[in-house]
C-alpha positions as CSV (number, residue, x, y, z in Angstrom):
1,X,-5.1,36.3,3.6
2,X,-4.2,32.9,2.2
3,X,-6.0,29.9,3.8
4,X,-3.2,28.0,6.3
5,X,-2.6,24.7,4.4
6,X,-4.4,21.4,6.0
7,X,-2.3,18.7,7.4
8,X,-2.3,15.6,4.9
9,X,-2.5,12.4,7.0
10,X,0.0,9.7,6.0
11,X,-0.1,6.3,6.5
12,X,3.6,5.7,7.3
13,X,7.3,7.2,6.4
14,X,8.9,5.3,2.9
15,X,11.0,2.9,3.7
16,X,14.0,4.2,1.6
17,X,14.4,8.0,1.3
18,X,16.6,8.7,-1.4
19,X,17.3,7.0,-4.8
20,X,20.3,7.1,-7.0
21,X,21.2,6.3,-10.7
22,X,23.4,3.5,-10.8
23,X,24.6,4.6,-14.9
24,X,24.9,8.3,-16.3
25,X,27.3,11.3,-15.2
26,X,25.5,12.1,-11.9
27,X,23.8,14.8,-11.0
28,X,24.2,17.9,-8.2
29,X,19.9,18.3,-8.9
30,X,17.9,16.1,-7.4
31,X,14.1,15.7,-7.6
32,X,12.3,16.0,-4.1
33,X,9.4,14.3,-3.3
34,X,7.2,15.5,-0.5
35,X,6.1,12.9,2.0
36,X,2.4,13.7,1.2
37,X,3.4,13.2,-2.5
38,X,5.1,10.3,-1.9
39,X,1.5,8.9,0.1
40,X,-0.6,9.9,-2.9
41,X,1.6,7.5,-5.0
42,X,1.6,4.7,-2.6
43,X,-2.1,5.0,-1.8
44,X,-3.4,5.3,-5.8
45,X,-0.9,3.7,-7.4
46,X,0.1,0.7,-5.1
47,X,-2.8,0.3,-3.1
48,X,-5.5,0.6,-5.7
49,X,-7.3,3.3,-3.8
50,X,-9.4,5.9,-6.1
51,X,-9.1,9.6,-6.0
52,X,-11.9,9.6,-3.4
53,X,-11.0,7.1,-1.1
54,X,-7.4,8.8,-0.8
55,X,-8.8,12.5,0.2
56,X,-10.8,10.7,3.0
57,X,-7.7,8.5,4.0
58,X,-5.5,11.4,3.8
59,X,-8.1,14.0,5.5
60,X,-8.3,16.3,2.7
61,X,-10.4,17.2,-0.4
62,X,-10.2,15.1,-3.6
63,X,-9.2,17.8,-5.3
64,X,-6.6,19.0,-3.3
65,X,-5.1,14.6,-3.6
66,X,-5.5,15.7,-7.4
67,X,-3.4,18.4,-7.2
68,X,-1.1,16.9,-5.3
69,X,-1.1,13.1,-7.4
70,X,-0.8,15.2,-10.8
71,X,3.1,16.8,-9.4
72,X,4.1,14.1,-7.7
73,X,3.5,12.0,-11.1
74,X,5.5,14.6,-12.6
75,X,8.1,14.7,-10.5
76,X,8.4,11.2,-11.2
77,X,8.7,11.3,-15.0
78,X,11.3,14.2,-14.9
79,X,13.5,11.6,-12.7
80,X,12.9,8.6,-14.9
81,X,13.2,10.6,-18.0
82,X,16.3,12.9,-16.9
83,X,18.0,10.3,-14.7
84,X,18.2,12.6,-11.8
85,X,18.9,11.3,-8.2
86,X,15.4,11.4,-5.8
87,X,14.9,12.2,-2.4
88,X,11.6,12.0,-0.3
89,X,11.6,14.6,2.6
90,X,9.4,17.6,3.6
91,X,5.8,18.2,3.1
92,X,2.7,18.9,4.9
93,X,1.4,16.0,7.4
94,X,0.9,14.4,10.2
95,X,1.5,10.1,10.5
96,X,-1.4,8.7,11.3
97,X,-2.4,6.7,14.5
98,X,-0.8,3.2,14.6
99,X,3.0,4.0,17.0
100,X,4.7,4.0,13.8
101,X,4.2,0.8,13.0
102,X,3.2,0.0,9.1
103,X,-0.6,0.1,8.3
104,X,-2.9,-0.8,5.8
105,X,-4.9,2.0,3.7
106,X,-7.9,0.1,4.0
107,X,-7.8,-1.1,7.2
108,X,-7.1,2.9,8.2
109,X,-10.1,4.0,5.6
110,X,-12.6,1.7,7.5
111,X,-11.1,2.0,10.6
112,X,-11.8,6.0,10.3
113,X,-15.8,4.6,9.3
114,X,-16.1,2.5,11.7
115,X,-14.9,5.2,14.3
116,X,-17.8,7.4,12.8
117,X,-20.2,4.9,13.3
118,X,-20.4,3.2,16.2
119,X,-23.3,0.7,15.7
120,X,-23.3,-2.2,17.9
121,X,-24.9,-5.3,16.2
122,X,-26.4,-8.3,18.5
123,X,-25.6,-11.6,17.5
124,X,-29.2,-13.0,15.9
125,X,-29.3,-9.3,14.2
126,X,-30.3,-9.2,10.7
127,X,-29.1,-5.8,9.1
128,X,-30.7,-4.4,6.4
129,X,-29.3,-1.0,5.1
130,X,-31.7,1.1,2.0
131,X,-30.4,3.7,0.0
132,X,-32.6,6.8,1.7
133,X,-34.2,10.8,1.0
134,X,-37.0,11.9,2.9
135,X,-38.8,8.4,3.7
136,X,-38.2,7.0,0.1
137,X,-35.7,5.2,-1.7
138,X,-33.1,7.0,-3.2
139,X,-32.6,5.6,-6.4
140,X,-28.8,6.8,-7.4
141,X,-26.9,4.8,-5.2
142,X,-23.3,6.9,-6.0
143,X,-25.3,9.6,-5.0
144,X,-27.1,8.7,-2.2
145,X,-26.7,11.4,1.1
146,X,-27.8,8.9,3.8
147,X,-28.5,4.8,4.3
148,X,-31.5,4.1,7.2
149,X,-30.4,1.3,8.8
150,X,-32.7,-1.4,10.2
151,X,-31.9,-4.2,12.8
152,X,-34.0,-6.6,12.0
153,X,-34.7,-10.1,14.4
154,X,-37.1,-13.0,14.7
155,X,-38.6,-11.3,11.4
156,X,-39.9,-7.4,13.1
157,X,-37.4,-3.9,12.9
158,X,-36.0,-4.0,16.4
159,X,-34.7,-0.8,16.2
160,X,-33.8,2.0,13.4
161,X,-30.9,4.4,12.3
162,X,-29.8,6.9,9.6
163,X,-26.9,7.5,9.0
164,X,-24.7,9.9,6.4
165,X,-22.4,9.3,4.0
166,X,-20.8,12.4,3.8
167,X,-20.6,12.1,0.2
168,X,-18.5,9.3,-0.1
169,X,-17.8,7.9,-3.9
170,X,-19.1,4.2,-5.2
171,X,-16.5,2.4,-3.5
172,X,-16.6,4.1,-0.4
173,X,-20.1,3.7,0.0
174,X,-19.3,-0.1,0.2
175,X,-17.3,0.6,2.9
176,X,-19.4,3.0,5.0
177,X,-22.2,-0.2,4.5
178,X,-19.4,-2.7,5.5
179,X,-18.2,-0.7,8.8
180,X,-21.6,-0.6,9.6
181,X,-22.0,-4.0,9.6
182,X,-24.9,-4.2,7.1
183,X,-26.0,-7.6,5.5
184,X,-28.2,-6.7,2.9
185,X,-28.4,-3.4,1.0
186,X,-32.4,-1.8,-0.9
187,X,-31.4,0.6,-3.7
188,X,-32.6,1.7,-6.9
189,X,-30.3,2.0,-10.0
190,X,-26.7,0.7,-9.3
191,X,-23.6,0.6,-11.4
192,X,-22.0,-2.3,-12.1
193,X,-18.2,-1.4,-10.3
194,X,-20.0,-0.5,-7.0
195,X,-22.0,-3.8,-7.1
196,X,-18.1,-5.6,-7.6
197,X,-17.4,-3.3,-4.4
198,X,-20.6,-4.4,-2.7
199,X,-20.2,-8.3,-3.6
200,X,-16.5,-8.4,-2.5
201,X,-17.8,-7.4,1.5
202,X,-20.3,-9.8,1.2
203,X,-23.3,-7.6,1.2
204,X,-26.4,-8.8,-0.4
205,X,-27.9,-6.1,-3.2
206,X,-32.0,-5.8,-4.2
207,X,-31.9,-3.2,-6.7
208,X,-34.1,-1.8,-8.8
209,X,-36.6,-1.2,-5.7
210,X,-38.8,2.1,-5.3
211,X,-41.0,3.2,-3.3
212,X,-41.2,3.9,0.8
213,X,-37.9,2.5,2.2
214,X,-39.9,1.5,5.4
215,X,-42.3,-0.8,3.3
216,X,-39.5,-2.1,1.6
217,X,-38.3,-3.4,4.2
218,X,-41.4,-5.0,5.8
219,X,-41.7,-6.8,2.0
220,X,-38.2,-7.6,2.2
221,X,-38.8,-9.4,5.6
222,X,-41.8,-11.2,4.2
223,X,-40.4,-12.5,1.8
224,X,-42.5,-10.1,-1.0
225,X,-40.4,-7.4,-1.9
226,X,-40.3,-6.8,-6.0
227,X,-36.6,-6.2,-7.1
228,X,-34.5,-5.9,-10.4
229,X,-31.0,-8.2,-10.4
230,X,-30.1,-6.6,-13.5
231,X,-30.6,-2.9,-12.0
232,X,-28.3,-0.3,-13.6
233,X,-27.5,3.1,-12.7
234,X,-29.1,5.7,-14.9
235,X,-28.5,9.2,-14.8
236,X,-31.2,10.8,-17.2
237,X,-30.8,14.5,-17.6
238,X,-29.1,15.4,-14.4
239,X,-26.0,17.3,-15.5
240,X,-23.5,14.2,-13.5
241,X,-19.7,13.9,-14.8
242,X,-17.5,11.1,-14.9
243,X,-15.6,12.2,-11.6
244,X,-18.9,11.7,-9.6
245,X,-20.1,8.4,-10.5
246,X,-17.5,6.5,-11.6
247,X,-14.3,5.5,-10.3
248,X,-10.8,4.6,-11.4
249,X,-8.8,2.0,-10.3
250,X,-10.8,-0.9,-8.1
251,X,-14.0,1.3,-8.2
252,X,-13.9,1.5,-12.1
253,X,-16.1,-0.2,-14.4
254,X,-19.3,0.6,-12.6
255,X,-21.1,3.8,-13.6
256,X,-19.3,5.9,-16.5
257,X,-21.3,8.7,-18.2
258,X,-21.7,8.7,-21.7
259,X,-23.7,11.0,-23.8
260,X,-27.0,11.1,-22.2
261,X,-26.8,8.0,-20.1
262,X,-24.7,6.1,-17.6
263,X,-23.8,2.8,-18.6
264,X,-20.4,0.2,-17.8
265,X,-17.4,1.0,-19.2
């Protein structure tokens, strides 16, 4: 039995439905667009959004937005190309929450973090977040399953947390650090786009750091922690592709494998 197609979450309804040629003979076919289709488009193309960021806006794999970007781009070359009228109707979703009232992606995509991680953050509250696996640093930040996250005033941890990523793609990561209110950010190697992604939130990066992420911390705090500001994500012999560390779009630029390596594009 075929699995029962998710639900694709979309953002709002277009604005104009249906579009005709002004010149040529007309047309009795017409081109449909599904509204999902139509939200692939708006989110990638329009808003910037990568691949990944648009599965977890939309609530579906990034291989099913794939699928579902790649017709929807052809859809819209046959119009362009053949002149044919277009109409956007149909489709698989639900409208996200908001009354109907226009939203932004990336207020929805960190306002779907944000409702996933509830931290509360005091007001003297440093926040420190380290890239984390098994009590070390992880040194892949693209890759990296969890962040511990440490509240840190009047210089001592006041309290402790780690949280998952569930995955999430260089750019997203930025997010998942800026919905949770983090301040600084521990890693080891880090591409150069997701550094861009971390910058533009206003988090502040010590890369190049190994070692236990708890001592880290304490150096960090003292003032002694050793760090690399040129730190670059590097991939030796792992078997990544381009699809997992680097991003298209706003994320691009950052991590791109090549060869053997991982280096900016």
């Amino acid at each position: 039995m075929p699995r029962p197609t998710k639900c694709r979450r979309v953002c709002r309804f277009p604005a104009t439905s249906e579009f005709i040629p002004v010149e040529g003979p007309g047309s009795e076919r017409s081109v449909i667009l599904s509204v999902d289709e139509y939200e692939t488009i708006r989110l990638i193309d329009k808003e910037g959004l990568s691949q990944e960021e648009c599965s977890r806006q939309m609530g579906i794999a990034r291989t099913t937005v794939q699928k579902i970007y790649e017709t929807a781009r052809k859809k819209l070359a046959e119009m362009l190309v053949e002149g044919l009228p277009l109409k956007i109707r149909g489709g698989q979703y639900v409208v996200c929450e908001g009354e109907g009232a226009p939203c932004s992606s990336r207020t929805c995509f960190k306002k779907n973090i944000e409702q996933r991680y509830k931290m509360e953050k005091g007001e003297n509250i440093m926040r420190i977040a380290v890239t984390y696996e098994n009590g070390q640093i992880f040194q892949h930040f693209g890759h990296t399953k969890q962040f511990k996250v440490y509240d840190v005033e009047d210089g001592k941890v006041v309290s402790t947390e780690v949280i998952d990523t569930g995955d999430s793609g260089h750019g997203a990561l930025a997010g998942v650090l800026d919905a949770a209110k983090a301040d600084t950010l521990i890693c080891g190697g880090i591409g150069g786009g997701a550094q861009q992604a971390l910058a533009s939130v206003g988090i502040k990066l010590y890369g190049g750091v190994t070692g236990e992420a708890d001592k880290a911390v304490e150096a960090l705090i003292s003032g002694n922690l050793e760090y690399d500001p040129e730190a670059k994500c590097d991939h030796h012999g792992e078997g990544h592709h381009g699809e997992d560390c680097g991003h298209h779009g706003h994320e691009g630029g950052g991590c791109g494998h090549h060869g053997k390596g991982c280096g900016s594009r």
